[in-house]
C-alpha positions as CSV (number, residue, x, y, z in Angstrom):
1,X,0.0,0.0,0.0
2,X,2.7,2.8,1.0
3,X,4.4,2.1,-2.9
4,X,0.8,2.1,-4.4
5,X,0.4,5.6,-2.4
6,X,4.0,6.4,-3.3
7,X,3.0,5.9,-6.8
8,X,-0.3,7.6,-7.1
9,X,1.7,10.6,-5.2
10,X,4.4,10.8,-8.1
11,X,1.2,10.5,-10.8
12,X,-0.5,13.5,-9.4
13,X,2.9,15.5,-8.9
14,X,3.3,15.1,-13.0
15,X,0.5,15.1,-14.0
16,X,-0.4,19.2,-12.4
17,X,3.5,19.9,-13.5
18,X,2.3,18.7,-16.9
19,X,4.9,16.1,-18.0
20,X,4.4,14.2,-20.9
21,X,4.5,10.2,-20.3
22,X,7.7,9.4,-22.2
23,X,10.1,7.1,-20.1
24,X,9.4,3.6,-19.3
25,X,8.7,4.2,-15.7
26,X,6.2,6.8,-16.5
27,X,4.1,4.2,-18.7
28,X,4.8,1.8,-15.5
29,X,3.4,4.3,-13.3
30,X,0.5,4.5,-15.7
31,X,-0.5,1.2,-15.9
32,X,-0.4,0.6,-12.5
33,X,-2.7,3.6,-11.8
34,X,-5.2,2.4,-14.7
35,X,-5.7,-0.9,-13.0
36,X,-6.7,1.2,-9.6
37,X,-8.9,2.4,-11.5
38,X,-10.6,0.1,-13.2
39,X,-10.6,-2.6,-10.1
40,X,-12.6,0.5,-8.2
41,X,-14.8,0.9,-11.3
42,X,-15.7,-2.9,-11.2
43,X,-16.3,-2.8,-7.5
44,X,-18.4,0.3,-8.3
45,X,-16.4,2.5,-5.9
46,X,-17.1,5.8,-8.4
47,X,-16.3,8.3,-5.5
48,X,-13.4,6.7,-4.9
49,X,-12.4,7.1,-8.9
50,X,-13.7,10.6,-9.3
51,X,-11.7,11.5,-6.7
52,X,-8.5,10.3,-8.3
53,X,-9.3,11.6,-11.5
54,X,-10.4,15.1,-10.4
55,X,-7.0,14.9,-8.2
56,X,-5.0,13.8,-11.7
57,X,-6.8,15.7,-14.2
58,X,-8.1,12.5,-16.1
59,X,-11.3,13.7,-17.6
60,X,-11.5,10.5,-19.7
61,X,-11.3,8.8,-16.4
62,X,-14.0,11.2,-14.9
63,X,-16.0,10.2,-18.0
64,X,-16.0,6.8,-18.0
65,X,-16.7,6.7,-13.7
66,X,-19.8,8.5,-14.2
67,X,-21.2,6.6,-17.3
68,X,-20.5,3.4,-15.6
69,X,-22.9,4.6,-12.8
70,X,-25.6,5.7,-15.2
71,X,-24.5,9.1,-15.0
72,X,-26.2,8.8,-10.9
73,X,-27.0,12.8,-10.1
74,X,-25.0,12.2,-7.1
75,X,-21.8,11.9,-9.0
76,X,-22.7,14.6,-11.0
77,X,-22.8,16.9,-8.0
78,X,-19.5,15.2,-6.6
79,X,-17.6,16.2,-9.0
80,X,-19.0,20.1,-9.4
81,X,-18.9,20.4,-5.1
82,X,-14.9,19.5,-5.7
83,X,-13.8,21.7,-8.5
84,X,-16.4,24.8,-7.9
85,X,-13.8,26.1,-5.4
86,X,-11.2,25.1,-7.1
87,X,-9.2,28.4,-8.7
88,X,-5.7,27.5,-9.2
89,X,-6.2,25.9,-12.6
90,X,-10.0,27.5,-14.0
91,X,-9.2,25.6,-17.1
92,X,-9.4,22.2,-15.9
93,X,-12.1,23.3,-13.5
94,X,-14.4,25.0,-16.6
95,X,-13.3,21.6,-18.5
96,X,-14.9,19.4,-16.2
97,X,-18.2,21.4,-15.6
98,X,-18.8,21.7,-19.4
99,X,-18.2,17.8,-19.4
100,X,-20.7,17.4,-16.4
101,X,-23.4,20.0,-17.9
102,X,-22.5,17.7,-21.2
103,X,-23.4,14.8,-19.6
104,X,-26.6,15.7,-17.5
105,X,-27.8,17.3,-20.1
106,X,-28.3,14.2,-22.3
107,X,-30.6,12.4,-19.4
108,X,-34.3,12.1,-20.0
109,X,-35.7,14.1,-17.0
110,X,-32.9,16.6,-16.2
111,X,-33.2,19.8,-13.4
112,X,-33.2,22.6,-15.6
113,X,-32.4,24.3,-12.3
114,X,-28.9,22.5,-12.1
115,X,-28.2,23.1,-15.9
116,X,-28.7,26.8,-15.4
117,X,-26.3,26.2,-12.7
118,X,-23.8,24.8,-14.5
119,X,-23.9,27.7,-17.0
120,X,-23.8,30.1,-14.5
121,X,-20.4,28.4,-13.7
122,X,-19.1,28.5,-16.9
123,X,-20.0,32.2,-17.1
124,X,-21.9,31.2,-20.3
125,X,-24.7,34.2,-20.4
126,X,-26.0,33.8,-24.1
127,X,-27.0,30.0,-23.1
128,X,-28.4,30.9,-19.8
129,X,-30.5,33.4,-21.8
130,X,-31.6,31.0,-24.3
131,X,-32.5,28.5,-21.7
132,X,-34.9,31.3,-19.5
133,X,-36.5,32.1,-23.1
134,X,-37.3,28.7,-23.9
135,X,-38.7,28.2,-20.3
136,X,-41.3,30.6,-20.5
137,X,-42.3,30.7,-24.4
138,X,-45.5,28.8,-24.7
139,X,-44.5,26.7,-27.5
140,X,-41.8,25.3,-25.8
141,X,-42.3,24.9,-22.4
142,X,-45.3,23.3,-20.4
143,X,-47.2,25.2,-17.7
144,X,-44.4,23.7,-15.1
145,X,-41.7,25.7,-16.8
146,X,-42.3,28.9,-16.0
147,X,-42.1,28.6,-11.8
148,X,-38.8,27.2,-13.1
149,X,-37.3,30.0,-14.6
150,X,-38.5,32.4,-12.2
151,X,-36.5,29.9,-9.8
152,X,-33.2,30.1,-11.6
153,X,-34.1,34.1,-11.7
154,X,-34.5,33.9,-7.4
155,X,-31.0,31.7,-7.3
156,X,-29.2,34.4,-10.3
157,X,-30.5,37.4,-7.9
158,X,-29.1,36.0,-4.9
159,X,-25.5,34.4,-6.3
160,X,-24.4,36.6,-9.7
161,X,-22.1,39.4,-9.4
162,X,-24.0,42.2,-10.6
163,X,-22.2,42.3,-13.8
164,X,-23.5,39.2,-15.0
165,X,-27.0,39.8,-14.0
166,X,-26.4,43.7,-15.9
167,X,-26.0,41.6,-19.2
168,X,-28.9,39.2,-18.7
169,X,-31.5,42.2,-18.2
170,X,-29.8,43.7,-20.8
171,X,-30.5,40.6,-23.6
172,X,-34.1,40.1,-21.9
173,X,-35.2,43.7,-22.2
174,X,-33.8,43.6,-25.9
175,X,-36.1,40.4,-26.5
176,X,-38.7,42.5,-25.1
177,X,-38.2,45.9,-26.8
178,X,-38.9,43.4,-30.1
179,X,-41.7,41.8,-29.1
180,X,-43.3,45.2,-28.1
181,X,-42.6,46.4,-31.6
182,X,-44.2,43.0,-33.2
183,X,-47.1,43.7,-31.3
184,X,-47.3,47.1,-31.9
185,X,-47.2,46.8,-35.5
186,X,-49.5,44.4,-35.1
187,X,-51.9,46.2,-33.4
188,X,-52.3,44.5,-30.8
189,X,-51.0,46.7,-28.2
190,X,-51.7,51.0,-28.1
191,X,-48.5,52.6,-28.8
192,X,-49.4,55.6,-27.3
193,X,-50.3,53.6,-23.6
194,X,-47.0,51.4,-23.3
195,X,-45.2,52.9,-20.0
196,X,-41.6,52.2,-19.0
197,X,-42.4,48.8,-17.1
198,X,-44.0,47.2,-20.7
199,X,-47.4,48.0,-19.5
200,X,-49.7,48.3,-22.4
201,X,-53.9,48.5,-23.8
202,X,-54.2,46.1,-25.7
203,X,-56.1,46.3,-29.0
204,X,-59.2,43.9,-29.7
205,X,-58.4,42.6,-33.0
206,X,-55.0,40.6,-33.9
207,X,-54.7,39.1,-30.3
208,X,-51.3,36.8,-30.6
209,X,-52.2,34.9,-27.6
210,X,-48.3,33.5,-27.6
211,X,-46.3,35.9,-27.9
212,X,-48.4,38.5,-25.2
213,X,-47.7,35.6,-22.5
214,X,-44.1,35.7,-23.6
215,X,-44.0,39.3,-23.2
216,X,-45.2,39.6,-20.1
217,X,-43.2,36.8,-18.8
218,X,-39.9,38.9,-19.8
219,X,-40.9,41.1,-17.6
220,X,-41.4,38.8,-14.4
221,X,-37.8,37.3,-15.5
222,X,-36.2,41.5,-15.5
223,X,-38.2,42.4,-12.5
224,X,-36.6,39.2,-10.2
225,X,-32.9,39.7,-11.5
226,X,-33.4,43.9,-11.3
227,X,-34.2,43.2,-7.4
228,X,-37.7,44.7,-7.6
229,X,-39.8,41.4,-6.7
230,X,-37.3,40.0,-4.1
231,X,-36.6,43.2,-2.2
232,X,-40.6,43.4,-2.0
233,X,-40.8,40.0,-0.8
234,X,-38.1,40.7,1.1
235,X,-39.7,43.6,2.8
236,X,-43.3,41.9,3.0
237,X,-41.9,38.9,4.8
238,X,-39.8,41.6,7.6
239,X,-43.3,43.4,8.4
240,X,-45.1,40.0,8.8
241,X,-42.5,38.9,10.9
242,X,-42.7,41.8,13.3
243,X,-43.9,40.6,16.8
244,X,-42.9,43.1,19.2
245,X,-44.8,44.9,22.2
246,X,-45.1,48.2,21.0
247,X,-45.8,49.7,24.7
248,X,-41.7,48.3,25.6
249,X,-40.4,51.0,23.7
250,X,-43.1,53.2,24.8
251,X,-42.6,53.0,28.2
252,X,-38.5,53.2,27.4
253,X,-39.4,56.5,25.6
254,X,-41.4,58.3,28.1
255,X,-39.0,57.2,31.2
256,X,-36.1,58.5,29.0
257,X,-34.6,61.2,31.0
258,X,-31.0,61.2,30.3
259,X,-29.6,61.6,27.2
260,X,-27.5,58.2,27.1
261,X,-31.5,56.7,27.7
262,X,-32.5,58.7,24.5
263,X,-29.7,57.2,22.3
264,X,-30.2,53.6,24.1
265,X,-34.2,54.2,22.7
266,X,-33.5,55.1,19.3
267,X,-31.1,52.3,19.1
268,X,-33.6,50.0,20.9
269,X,-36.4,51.1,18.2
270,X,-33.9,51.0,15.1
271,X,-32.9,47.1,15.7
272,X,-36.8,46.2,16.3
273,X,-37.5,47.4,13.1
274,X,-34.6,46.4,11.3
275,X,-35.2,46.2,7.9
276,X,-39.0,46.9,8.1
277,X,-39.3,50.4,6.8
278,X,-41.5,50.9,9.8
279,X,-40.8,54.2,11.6
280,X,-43.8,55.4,13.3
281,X,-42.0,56.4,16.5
282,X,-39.7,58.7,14.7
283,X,-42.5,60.0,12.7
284,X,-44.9,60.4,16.0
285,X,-42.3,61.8,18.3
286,X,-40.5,64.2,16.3
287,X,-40.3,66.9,19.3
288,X,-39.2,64.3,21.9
289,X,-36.4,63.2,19.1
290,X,-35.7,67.2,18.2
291,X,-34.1,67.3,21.3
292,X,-31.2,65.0,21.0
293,X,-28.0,66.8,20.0
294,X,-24.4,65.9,19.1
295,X,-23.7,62.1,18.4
296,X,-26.9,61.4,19.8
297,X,-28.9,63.2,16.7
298,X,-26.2,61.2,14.8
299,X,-27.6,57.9,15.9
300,X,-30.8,58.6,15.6
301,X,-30.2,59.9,11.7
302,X,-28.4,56.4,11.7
303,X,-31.2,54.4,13.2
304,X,-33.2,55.8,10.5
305,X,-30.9,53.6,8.0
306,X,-31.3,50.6,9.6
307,X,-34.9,50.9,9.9
């Protein structure tokens, strides 16, 4: 075992330094780490292999691993979990994702959600694109398709540097700024009564009932990644989650006497309401606040930020 370990060690060393197998002990070394492999392929230990190949750089390897377990999902997963964080070589770590998004991709039933993840890896924004357009035109997708997209819109929103997201709004308003124009000339939709948001009257006669969907879709997909839904939701969910006696900070404003108690109640206000936009002590006691001077004016201007 320690010249098996010895040997794998010496693979792996040459194989990241790049050395091309050219003496004899080299193609010794490779034979003996082919028949590990292939004695933990027939045992079926396939984290066992992917591990050794993502470790070597044996895509073939990594290949063959996962098609001998019927590409399981759980291998597919395995192998992005160990080279998403990898930076030190992003060409081998872009290589294998493109092989894995290759590979999922030709299942049956696939998670469109872990394809879109997959692209979002590779930094591949024209496919991602295409993929959320396909999701949510009606000839294409299926009813189930659109909670989808607006999924992979949620995870984009919470995960994409801004960049990123800057360029997909930028193709999907495009797509829609033609649409609008088909539908204009059309007639199906006033000219005169489309506002900045894609709002428009729609006409009576030459109703495209495929593309309007589609349209307003687009819109859904540019609202989520502009953060206009999910800061909503995000604010909705803080005021429905407010449970606080109101009469605590009450009472802590009326026994306030000092001015280190005024700041302590500003404070004690601005963290109950973190986040909720709520501010009706400040708006209800503007003399009582009026008074506070120096850095204690300072935190309550402050408190009004965290509220």
């Amino acid at each position: 075992e320690a010249i098996l370990f010895k040997c794998i060690e010496s693979y792996t060393e040459m194989r990241h330094m790049g050395v091309l197998p050219g003496l004899l002990e080299n193609h010794r070394m490779e034979t003996i780490i082919g028949q590990i492999i292939d004695r933990a392929i027939n045992q079926k230990n396939y984290f066992h292999v992917l591990g050794m190949a993502i470790e070597m750089h044996l895509i073939g390897t990594l290949e063959s691993a996962i098609i001998a377990s019927n590409k399981d999902p759980k291998l597919l997963s395995y192998c992005v979990d160990c080279v998403s964080c990898s930076y030190d070589n992003m060409e081998f770590r872009n290589e294998v994702i493109q092989k894995v998004l290759s590979l999922y991709s030709s299942q049956g039933n696939h998670n469109l959600a872990h394809v879109a993840k997959y692209l979002f890896m590779l930094d591949d924004r024209e496919k991602l694109t295409t993929l959320l357009k396909r999701l949510i035109y009606s000839d294409s997708s299926s009813p189930a398709d659109l909670p989808v997209a607006l999924q992979i819109c949620f995870d984009l929103y919470d995960n994409c540097q801004q960049k990123f997201l800057g360029d997909i709004i930028m193709d999907l308003q495009t797509e829609a700024s033609m649409k609008t124009a088909e539908l204009i000339e059309m007639g199906v939709i006033d000219i005169s009564n489309v506002t900045e948001a894609g709002d428009a009257t729609l006409s009576t006669s030459g109703m495209d009932y495929k593309t309007l969907p589609y349209l307003s879709n687009l819109h859904k997909l540019v609202s989520i990644l502009d953060g206009t839904i999910p800061n909503r939701l995000q604010l909705d969910f803080m005021v429905r989650s407010l449970k606080y006696d109101s009469q605590i900070i009450v009472n802590m404003q009326q026994s306030a006497k000092y001015p280190t108690s005024h700041t302590a109640t500003s404070v004690c206000n601005a963290l109950v309401h973190i986040g909720t936009t709520c501010d009706t002590l400040i708006r209800t006691n503007v003399d009582w606040l009026s008074a506070s001077s120096g850095w204690g004016r300072f935190v309550l201007v402050s408190s009004l930020g965290v509220i």
